[in-house]
VOGU-3710 file (C-alpha; in Angstrom, 3 decimals, decimal comma):
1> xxxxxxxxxx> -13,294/-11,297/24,862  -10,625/-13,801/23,350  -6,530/-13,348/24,357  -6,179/-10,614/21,364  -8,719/-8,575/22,314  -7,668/-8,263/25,700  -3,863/-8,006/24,973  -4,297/-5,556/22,174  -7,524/-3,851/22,956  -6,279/-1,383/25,027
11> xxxxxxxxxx> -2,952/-0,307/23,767  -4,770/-0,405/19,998  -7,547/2,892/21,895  -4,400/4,225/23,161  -2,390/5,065/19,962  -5,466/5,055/17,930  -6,114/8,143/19,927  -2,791/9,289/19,517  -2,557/8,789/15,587  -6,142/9,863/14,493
21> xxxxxxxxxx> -6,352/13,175/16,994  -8,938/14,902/15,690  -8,838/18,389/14,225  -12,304/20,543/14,138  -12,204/22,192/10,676  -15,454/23,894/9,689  -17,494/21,667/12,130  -15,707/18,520/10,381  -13,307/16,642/12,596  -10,350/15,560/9,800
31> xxxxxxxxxx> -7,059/13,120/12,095  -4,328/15,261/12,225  -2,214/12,362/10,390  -4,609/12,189/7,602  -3,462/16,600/7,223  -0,247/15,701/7,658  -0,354/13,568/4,676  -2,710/15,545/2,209  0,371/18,833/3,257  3,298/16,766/2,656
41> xxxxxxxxxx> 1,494/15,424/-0,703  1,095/18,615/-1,889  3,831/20,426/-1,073  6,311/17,528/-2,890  4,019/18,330/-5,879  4,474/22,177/-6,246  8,017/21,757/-5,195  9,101/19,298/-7,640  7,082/21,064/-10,316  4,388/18,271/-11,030
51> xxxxxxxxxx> 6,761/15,444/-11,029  4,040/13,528/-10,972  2,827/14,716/-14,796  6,102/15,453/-16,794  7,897/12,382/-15,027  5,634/9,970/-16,480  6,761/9,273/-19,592  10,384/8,724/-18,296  9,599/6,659/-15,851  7,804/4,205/-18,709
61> xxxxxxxxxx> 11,055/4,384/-20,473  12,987/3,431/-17,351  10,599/-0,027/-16,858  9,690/-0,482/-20,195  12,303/0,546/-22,972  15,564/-0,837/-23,538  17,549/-2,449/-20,795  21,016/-1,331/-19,626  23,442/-3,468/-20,793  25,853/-2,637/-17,948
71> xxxxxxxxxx> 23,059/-3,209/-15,168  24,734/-6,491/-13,983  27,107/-4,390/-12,676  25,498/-2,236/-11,097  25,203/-2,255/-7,237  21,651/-3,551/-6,482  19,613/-6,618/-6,771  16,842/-5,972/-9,054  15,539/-4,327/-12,169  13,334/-1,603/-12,016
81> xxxxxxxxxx> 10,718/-3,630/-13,282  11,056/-5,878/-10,682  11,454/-3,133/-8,056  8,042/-2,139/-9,663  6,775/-5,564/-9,574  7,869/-5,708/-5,639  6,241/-3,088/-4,273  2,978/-2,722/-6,465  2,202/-6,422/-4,635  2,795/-4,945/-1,163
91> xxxxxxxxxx> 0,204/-1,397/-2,114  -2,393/-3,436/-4,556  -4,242/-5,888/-2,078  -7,554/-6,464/-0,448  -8,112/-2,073/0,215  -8,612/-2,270/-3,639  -10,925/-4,472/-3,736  -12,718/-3,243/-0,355  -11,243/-0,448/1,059  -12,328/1,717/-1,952
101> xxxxxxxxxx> -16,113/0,800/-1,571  -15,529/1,218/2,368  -14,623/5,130/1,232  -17,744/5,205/-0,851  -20,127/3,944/1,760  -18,538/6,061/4,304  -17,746/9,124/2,515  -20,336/9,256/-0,543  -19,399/8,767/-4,276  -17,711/11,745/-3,658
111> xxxxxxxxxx> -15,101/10,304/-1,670  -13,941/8,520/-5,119  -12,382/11,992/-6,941  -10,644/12,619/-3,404  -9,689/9,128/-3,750  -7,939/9,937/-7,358  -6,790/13,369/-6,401  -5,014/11,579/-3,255  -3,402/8,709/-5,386  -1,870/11,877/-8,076
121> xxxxxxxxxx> -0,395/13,698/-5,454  0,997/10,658/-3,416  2,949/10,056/-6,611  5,139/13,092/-6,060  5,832/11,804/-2,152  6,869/8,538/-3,442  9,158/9,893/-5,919  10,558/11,639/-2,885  11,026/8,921/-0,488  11,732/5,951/-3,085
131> xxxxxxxxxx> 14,796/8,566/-3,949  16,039/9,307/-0,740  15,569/5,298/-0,796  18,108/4,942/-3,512  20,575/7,899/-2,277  20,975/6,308/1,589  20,887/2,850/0,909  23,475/0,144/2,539  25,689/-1,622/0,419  27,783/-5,223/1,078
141> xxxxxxxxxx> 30,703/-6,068/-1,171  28,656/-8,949/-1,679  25,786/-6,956/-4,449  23,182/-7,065/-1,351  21,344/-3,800/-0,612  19,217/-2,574/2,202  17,312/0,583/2,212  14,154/2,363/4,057  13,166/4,873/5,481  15,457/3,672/8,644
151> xxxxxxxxxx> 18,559/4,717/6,873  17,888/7,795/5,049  16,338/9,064/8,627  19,411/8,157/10,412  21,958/8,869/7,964  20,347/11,312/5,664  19,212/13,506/9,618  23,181/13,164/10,408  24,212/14,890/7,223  22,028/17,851/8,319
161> xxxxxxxxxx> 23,175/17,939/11,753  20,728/15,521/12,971  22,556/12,937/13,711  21,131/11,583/17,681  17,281/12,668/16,080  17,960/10,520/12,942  19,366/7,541/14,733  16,097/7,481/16,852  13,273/8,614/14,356  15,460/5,298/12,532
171> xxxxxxxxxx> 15,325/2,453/15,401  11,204/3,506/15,526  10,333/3,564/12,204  12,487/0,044/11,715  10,059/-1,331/14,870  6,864/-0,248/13,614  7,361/-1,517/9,860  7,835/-5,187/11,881  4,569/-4,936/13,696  3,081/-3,250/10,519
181> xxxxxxxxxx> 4,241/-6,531/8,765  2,738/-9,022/11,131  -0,752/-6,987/11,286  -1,984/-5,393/7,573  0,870/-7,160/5,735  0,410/-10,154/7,137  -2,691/-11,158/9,337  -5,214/-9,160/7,734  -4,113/-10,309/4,337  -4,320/-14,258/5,342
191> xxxxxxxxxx> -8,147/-13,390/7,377  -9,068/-11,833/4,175  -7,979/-14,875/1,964  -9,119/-17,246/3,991  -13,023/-15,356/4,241  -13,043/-15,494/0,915  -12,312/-19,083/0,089  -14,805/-20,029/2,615  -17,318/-17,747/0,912  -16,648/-19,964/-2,686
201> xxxxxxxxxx> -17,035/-23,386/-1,226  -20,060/-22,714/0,632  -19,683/-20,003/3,362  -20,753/-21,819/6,807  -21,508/-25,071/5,258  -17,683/-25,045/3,485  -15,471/-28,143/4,402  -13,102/-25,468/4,962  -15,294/-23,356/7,519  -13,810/-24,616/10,988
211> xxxxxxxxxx> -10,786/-25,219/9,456  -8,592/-21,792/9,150  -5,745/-23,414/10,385  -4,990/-25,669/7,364  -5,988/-22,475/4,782  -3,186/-20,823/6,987  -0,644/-23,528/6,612  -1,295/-23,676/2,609  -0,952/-19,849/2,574  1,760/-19,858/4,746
221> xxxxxxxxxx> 3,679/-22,816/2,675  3,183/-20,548/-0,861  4,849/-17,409/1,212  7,735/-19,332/2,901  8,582/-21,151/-0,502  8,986/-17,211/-1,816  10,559/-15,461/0,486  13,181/-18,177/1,735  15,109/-16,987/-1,178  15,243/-13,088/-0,184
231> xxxxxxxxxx> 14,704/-10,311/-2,863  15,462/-12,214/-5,906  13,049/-14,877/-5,493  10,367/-12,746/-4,675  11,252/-10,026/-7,430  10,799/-12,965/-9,561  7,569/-14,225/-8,574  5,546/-10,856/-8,322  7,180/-9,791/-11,438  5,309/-13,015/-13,034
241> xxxxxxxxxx> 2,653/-12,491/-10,515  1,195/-8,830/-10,225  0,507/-7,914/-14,261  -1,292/-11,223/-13,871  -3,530/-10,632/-11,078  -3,599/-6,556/-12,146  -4,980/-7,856/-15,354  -7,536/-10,488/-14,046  -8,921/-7,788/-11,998  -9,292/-4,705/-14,446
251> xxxxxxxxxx> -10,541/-6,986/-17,171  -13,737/-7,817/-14,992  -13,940/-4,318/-13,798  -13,683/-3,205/-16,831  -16,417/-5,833/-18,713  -19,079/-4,565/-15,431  -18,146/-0,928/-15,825  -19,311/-1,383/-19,711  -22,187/-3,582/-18,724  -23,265/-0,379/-16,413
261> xxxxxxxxxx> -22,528/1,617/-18,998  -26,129/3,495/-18,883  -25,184/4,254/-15,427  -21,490/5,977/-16,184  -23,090/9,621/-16,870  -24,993/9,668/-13,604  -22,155/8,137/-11,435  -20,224/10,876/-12,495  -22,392/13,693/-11,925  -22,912/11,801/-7,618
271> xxxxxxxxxx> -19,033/11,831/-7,890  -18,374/15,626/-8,873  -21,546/16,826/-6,969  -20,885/14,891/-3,435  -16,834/15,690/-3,603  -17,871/19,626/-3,631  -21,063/19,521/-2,354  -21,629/20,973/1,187  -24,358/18,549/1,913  -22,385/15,808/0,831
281> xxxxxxxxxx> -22,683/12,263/2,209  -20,152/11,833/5,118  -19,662/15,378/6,331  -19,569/17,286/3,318  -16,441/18,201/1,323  -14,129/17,779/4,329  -15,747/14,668/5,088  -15,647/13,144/1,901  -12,112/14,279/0,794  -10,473/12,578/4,469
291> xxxxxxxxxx> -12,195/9,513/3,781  -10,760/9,708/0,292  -7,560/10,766/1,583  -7,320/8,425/4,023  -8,392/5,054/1,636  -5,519/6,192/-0,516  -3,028/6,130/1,812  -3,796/2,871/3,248  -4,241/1,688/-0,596  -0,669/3,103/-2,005
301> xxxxxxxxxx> 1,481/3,475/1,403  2,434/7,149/0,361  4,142/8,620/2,928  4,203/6,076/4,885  8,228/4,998/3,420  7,307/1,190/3,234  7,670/0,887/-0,414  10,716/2,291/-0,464  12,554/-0,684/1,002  11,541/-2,618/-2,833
311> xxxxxxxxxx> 12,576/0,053/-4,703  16,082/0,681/-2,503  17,310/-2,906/-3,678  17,117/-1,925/-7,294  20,632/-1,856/-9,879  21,100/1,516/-10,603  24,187/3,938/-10,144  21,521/6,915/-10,343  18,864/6,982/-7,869  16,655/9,342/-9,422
321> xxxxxxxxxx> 15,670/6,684/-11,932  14,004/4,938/-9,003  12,084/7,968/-8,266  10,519/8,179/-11,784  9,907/4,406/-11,616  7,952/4,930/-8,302  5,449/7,421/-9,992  4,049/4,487/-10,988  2,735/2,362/-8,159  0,165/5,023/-6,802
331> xxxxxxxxxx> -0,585/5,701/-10,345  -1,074/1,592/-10,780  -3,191/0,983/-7,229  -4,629/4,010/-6,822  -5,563/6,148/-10,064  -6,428/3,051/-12,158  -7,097/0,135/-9,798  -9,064/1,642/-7,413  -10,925/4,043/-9,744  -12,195/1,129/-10,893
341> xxxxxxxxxx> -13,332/-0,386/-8,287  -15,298/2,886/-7,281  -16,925/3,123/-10,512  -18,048/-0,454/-10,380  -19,634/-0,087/-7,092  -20,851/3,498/-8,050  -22,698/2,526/-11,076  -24,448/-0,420/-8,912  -26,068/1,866/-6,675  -28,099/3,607/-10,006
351> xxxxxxxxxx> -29,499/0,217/-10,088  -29,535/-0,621/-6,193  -29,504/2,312/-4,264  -29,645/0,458/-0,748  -27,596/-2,563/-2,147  -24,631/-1,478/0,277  -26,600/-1,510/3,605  -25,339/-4,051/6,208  -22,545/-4,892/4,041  -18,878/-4,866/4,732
361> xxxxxxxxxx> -16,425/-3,635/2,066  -15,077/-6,648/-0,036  -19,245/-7,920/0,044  -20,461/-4,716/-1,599  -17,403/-5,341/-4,176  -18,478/-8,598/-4,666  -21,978/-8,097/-5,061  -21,440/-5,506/-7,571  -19,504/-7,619/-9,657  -21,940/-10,229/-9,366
371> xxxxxxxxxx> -25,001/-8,807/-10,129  -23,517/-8,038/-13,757  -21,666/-11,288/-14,012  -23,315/-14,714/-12,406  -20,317/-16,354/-12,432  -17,482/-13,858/-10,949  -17,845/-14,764/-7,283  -14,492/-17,376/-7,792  -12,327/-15,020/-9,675  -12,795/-12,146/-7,685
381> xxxxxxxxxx> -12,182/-14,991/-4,639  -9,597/-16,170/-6,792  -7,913/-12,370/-7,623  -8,719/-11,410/-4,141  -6,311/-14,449/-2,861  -3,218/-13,468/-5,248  -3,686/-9,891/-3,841  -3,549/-10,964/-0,062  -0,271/-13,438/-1,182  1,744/-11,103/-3,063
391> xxxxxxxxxx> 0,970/-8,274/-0,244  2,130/-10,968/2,464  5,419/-11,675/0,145  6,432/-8,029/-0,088  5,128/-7,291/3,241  7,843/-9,841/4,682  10,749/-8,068/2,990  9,533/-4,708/4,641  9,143/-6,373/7,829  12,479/-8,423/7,098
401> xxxxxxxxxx> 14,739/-5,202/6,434  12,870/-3,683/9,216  13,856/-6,461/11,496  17,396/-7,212/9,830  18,026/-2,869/10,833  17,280/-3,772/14,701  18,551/-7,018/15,432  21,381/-7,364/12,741  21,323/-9,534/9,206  22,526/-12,934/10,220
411> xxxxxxxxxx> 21,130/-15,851/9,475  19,763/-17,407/12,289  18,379/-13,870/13,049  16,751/-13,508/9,260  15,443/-17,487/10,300  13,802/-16,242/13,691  11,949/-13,872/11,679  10,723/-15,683/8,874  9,447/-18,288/10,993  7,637/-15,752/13,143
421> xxxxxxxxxx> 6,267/-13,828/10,115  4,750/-17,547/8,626  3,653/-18,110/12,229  1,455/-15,372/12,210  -0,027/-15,987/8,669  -1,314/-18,961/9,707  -2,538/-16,700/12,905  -4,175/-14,418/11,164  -6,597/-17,606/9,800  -7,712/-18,812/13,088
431> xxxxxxxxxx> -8,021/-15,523/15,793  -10,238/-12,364/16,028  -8,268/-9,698/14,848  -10,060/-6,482/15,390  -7,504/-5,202/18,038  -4,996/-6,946/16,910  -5,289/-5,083/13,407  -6,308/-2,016/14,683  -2,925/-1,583/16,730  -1,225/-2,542/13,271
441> xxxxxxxxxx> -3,405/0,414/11,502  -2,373/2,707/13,631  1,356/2,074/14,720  1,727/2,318/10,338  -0,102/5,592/10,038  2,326/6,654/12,979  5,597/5,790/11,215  4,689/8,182/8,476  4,402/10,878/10,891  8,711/10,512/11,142
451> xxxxxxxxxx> 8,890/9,772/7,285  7,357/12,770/6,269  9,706/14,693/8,711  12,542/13,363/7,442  11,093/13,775/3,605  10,516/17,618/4,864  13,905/17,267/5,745  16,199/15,631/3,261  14,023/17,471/0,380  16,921/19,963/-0,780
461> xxxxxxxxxx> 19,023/16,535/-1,222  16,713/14,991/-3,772  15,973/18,135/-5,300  19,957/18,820/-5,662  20,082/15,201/-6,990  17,762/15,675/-9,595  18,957/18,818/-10,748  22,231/16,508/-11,632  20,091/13,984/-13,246  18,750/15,755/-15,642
471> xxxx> 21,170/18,135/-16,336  23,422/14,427/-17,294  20,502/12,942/-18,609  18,578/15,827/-20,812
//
């Protein structure tokens, strides 16, 4: 057992325990986070009236149509593309690519429509919390913002009467977005690049093989040269960077989907037969709809407030446009993205029903992709890489903000953590991480447990907020 395993191991079983609880539902056990998710998704969608259908079309308007000529004076940082931009690179990473045919091989095909019912209904939560995001976000007389879930908890909870319960519910959720940063948003992502490079220059017999360190230092020179200058610079860059890497992706998704196309009719009937099925691969329809559930989450971060902290730093003087922009993301990562990454790996199996045994995740991906095209090994390597960077460039502005909310915003303070966070991208390269990544998993599934409190919470606010909107805006 190396030092991670032994310092982690046992505090990881702890709150792993804690977090995923299991509750026996029709002989199914389903984690009582994973409920607490799927209720708080659901209930954001009836109450705001399927925000997450009629808001659509605004919030293209919002990124896409004319600017506001009067947004430079706005108090913010960004423009809602950017905002966009920001935190689609911190949700659309490596679980696209390999979470989604985790969900399949653990959950059936059926697992894929739970997947897409789970990425609709986050939208409405992240309409809620990006919001809130907006509404109880700090301002400097200097244009800087900072927002989060830590402030609308403590300040939004005080407003109702909260104020001790918000204050706390705030200093935890700021602490477990830093370790969430260091583990998925930052360690996994640089492990996963690193695997994958190795894997295109020869697997064992790669130059690079025994050499994660200096893949860790390159990765960890791209990040630092994009976050050193704060929210601008890396607006900027995933702005440029995410319809790139979106695009790469889909297109070869896309191209093998069509290839498969044969298969398309029969992957759909597995889907809709194993999602309602009570024989269903996995458990059943419980079974298959956590797994899907549960995928989705860790894919788009709804509920679990981390986007939020992009979208807070956008210029706006009405945070319900940042709501509507937020239907979006899930829509982008989860409803498009990882649909089709399902129905790439889904259609595979009608030609290889046991291609998927003794693989992990990303392999099955990759396989699938290259069975149809010879040659895609590299891009997907390649689109796999830009998806691990720009989730380790938005992940250190979470963490950052996080940090910035518990120890204060000066700059030797912001320096202590940016070294730390590069630190441990080079880390993430060159250790076991299994522990180390499983205490990260669950300490973020935890925060949401708060975040959805306060989203319970603060929900008249938003809704009162909107009302205003659109009774201004038609």
């Amino acid at each position: 057992m190396n030092w991670t395993e032994s310092l982690f191991r046992p505090v990881a079983d702890l709150l792993a325990k804690i977090v995923f609880f299991p509750i026996s539902i029709g002989g199914d056990d389903a984690p009582i986070v994973v409920l607490w998710l799927v209720a708080g998704a659901v209930y954001f969608t009836v109450r705001f009236r399927f925000v997450n259908l009629w808001g659509l079309g605004r919030a293209l308007r919002l990124v896409f149509g004319k600017s506001d000529p009067d947004a430079e004076h706005h108090p913010g940082e960004v423009t809602h593309f950017q905002a966009l931009a920001t935190a689609v690179s911190g949700t659309v990473g490596i679980g696209n690519i390999g979470g989604v045919a985790v969900a399949i091989s653990v959950g059936g095909p059926g697992a894929a429509l739970w997947l897409l019912i789970a990425g609709f209904l986050g939208m409405s939560t992240k309409f809620v919390e990006c919001s809130l995001g907006v509404i109880y976000r700090d301002e400097t007389p200097y244009g800087t913002v900072a927002g989060g879930p830590m402030y609308y908890l403590r300040k939004g909870l005080a407003d109702r009467g909260y104020a001790q319960l918000g204050r706390s519910l705030g200093a935890f959720y700021a602490f477990g977005i830093v370790m969430g940063c260091l583990g998925i948003g930052n360690m996994f992502q640089s492990n996963q690049a690193f695997v994958q490079i190795v894997g295109v220059t020869g697997g064992e017999e790669s130059f690079f093989a025994d050499k994660g360190w200096l893949i860790g230092l390159i990765l960890a020179g791209v990040v630092g040269a994009v976050i050193i200058g704060g929210i601008r610079s890396i607006a900027r860059v995933t702005a440029r960077l995410v319809p790139f890497m979106g695009v790469l992706y889909l297109a070869g998704a896309i191209l093998v989907i069509a290839m498969n196309a044969e298969a398309l009719p029969w992957a759909f009937e597995r889907i809709l037969d194993q999602a309602f099925h009570a024989e269903a691969m996995g458990g059943g329809l419980l079974g298959a709809l956590i797994v899907g559930f549960q995928r989705a989450v860790f894919s788009n971060e709804a509920g679990i407030g981390s986007a939020t902290i992009a979208h807070a730093a956008v210029k706006t003087p009405e945070p319900m446009t940042e709501g509507f922009v937020s239907l979006l993301e899930p829509f982008i990562d989860t409803v498009i993205i990882c649909t089709a990454t399902a129905l790439v790996v889904i259609t595979t199996s009608y030609y290889e029903p046991e291609f998927a045994s003794g693989m992990g995740g990303i392999e099955m991906t990759s396989h699938a992709f290259e069975r149809n095209l010879s040659w895609s090994p590299p891009l997907l390597a390649l689109a796999a890489t830009l998806f691990a960077l720009s989730t380790m460039v938005s992940w250190s502005y979470y963490g950052l903000k996080g940090w910035e909310y518990l120890f204060g915003s000066a700059k030797r303070t912001t320096n202590i953590f940016n070294i730390m966070f590069l630190f441990f991208v080079v880390l993430g390269c060159t250790i076991k991480l299994d522990a180390v990544l499983d205490f990260s998993d669950a300490l973020v599934f935890l925060i949401c447990v708060p975040n959805i409190f306060g989203l319970y919470i603060l929900t008249p606010v938003v809704k009162r907020e909107l009302d205003a909107y659109l009774e201004r805006n038609g």
